[in-house]
C-alpha positions in Angstrom: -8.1 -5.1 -0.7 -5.9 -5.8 2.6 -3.6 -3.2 4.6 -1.5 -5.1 7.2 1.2 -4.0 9.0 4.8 -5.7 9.0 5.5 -7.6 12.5 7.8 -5.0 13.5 5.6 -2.0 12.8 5.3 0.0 16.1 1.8 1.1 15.5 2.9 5.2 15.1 1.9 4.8 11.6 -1.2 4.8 9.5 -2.2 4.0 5.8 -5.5 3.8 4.1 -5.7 2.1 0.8 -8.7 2.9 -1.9 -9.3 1.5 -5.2 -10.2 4.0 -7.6 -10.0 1.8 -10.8 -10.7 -1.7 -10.9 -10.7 -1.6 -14.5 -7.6 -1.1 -17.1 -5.4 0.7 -14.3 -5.6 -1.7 -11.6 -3.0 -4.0 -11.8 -3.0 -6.6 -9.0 0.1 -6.0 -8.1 1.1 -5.6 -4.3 2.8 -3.2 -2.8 4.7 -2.0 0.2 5.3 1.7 1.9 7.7 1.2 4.2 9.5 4.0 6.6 12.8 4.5 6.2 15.5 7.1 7.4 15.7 8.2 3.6 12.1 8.8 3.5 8.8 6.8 2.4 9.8 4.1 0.1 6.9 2.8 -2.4 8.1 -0.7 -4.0 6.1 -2.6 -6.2 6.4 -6.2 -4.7 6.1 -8.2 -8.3 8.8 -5.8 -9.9 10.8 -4.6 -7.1 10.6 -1.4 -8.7 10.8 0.7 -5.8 11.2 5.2 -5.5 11.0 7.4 -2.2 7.7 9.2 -2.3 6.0 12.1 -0.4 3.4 12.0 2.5 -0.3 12.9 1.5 -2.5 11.5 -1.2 -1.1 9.2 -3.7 -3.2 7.7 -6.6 -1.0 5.1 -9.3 -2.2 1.6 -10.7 -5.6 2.8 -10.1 -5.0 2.7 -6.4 -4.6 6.1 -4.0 -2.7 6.1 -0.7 -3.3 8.1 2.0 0.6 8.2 3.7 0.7 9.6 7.1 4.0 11.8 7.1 6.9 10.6 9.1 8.5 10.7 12.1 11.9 9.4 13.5 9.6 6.7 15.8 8.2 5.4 12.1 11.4 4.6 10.9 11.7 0.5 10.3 7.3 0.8 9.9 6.4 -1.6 6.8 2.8 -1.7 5.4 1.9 -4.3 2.7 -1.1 -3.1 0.1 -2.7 -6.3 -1.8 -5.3 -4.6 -4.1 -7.0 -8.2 -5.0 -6.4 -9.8 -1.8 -10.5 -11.4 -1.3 -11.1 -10.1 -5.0 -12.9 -13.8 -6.0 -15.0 -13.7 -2.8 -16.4 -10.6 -3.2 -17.9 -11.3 -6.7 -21.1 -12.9 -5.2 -21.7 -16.4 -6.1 -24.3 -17.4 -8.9 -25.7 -21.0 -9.6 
């Protein structure tokens, strides 16, 4: 699992990423929270689906975001979550 901050993130912002599932829910799919002057926008980076969403807790996808609540200094802040990001070399290996 990898949280990294877009180039242009000023560094007011915070998120913390947590698997929950790793089972049926968790999809692999990566995401981004990004700050805008609308709100928190949540977009699904293989679907583009994308909705505004509130600060706090967030679980979906077997994942749960912890979104630090905005301010106008956040605004243009982009966060990237990659759920299986090092997946494979955290399995251990066996021979």
């Amino acid at each position: 699992m990898a949280v990294t901050g877009a180039r242009q993130t000023g560094g007011q912002s915070t998120i913390t990423a947590t698997i929950l599932d790793v089972g049926e829910q968790l999809t692999g799919d990566g995401f981004s929270v990004a700050y805008e002057e609308a709100g928190i926008r949540l977009t699904n980076l293989r679907t583009g689906t994308s909705e505004l969403v509130a600060d706090g807790v967030l679980d979906f996808d077997g994942l749960r975001l912890d979104i630090q609540a905005a301010t106008p200094a956040m605004t243009g802040d982009v966060f990237f979550i990659e759920p299986s990001l090092g997946a494979a070399a955290s399995r251990g290996r066996y021979y």
